[in-house]
ChimeraX commands (.cxc) that place a marker at each C-alpha (Angstrom):
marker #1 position 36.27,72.24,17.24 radius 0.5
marker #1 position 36.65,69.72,19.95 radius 0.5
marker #1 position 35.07,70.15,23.25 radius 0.5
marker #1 position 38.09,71.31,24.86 radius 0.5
marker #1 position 39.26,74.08,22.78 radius 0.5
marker #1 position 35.98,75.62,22.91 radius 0.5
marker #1 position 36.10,76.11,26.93 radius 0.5
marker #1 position 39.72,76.88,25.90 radius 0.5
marker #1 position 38.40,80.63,25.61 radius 0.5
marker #1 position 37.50,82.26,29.20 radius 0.5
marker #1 position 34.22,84.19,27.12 radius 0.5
marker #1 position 32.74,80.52,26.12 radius 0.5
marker #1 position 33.39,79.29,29.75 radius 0.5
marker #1 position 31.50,82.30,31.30 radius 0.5
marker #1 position 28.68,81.34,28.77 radius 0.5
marker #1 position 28.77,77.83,29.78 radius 0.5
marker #1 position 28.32,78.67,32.95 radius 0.5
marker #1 position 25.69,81.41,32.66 radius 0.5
marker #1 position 23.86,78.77,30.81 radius 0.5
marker #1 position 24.31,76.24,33.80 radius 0.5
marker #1 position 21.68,78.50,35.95 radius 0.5
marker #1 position 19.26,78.85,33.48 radius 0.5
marker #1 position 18.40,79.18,29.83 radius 0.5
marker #1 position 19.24,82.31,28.27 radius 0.5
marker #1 position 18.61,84.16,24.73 radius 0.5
marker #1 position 21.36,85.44,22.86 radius 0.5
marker #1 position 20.34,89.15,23.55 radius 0.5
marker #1 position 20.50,87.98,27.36 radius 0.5
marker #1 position 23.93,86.55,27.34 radius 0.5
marker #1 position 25.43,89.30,25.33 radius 0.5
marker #1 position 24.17,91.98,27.60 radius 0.5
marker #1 position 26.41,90.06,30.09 radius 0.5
marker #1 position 29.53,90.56,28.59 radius 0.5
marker #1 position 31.20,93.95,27.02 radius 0.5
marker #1 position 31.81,92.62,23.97 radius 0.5
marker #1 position 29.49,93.02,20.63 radius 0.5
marker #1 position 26.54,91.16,20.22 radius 0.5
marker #1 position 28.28,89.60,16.89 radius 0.5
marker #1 position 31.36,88.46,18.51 radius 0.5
marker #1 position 28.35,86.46,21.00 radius 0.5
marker #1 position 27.20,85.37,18.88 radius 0.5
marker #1 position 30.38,83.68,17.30 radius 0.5
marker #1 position 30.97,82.20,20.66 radius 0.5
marker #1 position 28.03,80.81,20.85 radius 0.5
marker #1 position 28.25,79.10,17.33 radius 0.5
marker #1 position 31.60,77.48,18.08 radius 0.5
marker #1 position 30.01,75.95,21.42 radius 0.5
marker #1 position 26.99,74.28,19.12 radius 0.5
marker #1 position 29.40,73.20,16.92 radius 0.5
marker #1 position 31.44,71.85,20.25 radius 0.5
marker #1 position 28.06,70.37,21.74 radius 0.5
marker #1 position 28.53,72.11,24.40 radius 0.5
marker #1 position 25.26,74.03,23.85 radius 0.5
marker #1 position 21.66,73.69,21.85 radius 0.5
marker #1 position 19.80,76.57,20.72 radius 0.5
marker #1 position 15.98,76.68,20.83 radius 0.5
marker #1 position 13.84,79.26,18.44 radius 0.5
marker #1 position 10.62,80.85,19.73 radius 0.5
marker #1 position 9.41,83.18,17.47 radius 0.5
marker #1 position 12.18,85.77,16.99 radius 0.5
marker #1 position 14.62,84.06,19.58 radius 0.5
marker #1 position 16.99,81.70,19.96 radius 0.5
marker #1 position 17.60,80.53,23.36 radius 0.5
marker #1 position 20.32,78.52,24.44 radius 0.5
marker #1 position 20.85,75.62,27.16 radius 0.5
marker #1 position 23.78,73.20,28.16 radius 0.5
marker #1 position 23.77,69.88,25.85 radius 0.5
marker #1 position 23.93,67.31,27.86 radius 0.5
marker #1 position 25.55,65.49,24.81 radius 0.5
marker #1 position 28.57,67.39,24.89 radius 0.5
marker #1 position 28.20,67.99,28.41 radius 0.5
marker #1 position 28.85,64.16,28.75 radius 0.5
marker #1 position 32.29,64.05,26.93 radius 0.5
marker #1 position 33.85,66.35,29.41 radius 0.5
marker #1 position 32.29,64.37,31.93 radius 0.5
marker #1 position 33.59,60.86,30.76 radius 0.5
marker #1 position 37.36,62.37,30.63 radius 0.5
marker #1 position 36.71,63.76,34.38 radius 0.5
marker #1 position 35.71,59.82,35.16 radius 0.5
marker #1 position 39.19,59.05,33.77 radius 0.5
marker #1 position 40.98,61.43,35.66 radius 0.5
marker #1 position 38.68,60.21,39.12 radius 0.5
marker #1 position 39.87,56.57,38.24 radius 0.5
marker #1 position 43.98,57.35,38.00 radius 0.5
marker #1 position 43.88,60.52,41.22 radius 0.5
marker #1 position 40.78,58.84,44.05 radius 0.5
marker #1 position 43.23,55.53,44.42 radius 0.5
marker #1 position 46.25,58.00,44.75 radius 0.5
marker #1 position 44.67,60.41,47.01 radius 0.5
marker #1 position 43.15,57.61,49.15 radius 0.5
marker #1 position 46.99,56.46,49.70 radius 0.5
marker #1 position 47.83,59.73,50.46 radius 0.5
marker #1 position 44.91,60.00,53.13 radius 0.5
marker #1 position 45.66,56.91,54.67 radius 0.5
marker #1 position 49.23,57.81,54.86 radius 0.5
marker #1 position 48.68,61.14,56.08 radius 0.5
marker #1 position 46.86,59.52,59.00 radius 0.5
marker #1 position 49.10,57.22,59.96 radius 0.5
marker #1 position 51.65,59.41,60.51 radius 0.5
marker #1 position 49.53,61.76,62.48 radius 0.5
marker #1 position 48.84,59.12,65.04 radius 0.5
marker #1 position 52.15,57.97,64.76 radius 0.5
marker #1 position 52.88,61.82,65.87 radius 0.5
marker #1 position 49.86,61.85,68.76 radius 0.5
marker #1 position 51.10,58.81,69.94 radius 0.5
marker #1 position 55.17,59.99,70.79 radius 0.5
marker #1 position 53.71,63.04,71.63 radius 0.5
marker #1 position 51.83,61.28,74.52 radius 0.5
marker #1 position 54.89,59.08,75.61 radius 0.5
marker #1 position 56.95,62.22,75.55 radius 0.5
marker #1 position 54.60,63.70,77.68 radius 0.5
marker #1 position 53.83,60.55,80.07 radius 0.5
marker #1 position 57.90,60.57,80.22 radius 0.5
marker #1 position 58.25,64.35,81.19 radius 0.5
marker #1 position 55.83,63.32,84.24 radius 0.5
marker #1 position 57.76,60.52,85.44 radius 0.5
marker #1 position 61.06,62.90,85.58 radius 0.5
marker #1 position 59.29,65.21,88.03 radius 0.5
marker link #1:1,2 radius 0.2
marker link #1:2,3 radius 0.2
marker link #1:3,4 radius 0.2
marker link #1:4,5 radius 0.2
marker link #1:5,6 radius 0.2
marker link #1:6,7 radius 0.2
marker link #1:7,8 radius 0.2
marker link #1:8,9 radius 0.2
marker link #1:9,10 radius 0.2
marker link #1:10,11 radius 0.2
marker link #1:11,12 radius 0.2
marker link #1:12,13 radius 0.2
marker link #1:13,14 radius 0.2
marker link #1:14,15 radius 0.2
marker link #1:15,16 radius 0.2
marker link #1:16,17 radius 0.2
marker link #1:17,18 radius 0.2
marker link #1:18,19 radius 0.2
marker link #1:19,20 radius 0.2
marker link #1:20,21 radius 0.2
marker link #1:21,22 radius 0.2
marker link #1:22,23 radius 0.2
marker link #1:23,24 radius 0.2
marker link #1:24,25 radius 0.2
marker link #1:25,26 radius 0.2
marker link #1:26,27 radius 0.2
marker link #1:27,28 radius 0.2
marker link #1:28,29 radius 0.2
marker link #1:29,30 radius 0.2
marker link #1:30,31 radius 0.2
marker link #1:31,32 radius 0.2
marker link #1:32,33 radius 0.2
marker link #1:33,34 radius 0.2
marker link #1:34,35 radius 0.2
marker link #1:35,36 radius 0.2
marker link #1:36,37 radius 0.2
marker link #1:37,38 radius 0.2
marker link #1:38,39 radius 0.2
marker link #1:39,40 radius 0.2
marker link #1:40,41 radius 0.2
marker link #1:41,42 radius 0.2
marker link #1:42,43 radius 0.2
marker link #1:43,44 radius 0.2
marker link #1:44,45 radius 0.2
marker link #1:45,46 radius 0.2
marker link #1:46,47 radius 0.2
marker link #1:47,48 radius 0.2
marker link #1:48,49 radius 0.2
marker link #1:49,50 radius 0.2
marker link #1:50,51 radius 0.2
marker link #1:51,52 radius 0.2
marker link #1:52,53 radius 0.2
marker link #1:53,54 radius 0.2
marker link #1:54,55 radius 0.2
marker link #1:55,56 radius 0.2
marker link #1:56,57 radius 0.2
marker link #1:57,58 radius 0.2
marker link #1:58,59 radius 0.2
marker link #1:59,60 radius 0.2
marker link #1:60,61 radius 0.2
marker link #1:61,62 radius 0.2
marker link #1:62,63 radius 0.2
marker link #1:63,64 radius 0.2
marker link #1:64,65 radius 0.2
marker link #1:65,66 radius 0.2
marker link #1:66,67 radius 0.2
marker link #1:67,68 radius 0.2
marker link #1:68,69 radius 0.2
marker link #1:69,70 radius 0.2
marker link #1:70,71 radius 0.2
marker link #1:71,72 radius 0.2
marker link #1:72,73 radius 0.2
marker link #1:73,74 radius 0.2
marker link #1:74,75 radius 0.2
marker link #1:75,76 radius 0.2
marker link #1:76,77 radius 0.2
marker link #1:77,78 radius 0.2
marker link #1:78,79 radius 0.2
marker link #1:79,80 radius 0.2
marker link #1:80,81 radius 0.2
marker link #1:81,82 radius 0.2
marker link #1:82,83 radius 0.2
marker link #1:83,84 radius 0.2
marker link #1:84,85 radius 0.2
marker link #1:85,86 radius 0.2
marker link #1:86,87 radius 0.2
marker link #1:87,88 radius 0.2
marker link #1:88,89 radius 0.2
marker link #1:89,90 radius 0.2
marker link #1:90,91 radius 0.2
marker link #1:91,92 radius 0.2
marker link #1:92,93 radius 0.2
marker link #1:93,94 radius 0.2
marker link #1:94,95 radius 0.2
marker link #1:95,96 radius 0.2
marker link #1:96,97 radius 0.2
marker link #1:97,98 radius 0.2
marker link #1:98,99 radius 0.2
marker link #1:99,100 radius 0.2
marker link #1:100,101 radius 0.2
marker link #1:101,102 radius 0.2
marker link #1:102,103 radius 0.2
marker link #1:103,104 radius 0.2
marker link #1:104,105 radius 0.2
marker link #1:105,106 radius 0.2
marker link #1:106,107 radius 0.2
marker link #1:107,108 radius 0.2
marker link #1:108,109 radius 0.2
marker link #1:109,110 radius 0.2
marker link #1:110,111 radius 0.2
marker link #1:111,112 radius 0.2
marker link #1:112,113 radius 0.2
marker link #1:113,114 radius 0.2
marker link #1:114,115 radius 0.2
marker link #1:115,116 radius 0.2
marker link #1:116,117 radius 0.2
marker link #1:117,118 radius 0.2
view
């Protein structure tokens, strides 16, 4: 399953971002959510298989983390979308400013006009 359909499903986004604050075990994250422990556990095995997580085993545990590796895809495909929207949004700022001093400055000769009348 590809990176994106696993944080297709709201559950494996909630884990993802549980998992941002700190590293959790699989008892910990299913006591966050009122679904069964099994069906957690499903989630989480789809967002291994995604990269989007890595489990760790002490003992009788398995904790789980973000994977940076995975982690690093979605990242890379946010760089894409920065590259086509920051020069398009920079336009927009710059034209958004010009016409607001464009506005201040008719306001001000409006104003220096109604002064003259009186």
């Amino acid at each position: 399953m590809s990176v994106f359909a696993a944080l297709a499903d709201p559950t494996r986004r909630r884990i993802v971002e549980l998992l941002a604050k700190s590293e959790l075990s699989a008892g910990e994250i299913a006591g966050s959510f009122s679904i069964s422990a099994p069906a957690v556990s499903q989630h989480l095995k789809i967002l291994r298989e995604a990269r989007l997580v890595q489990a760790r085993v002490d003992a009788q545990k398995r904790f789980y983390a973000p994977d940076p590796e995975g982690l690093a895809e979605v990242e890379a495909w946010l760089q894409n979308l920065r590259g086509f929207w920051n020069p398009r949004l920079d336009r927009l700022e710059a034209s958004l400013r010009q016409a607001a001093t464009k506005k201040q400055r008719e306001s001000k000769g409006a104003h220096k006009s109604g002064r003259k009348r009186k």
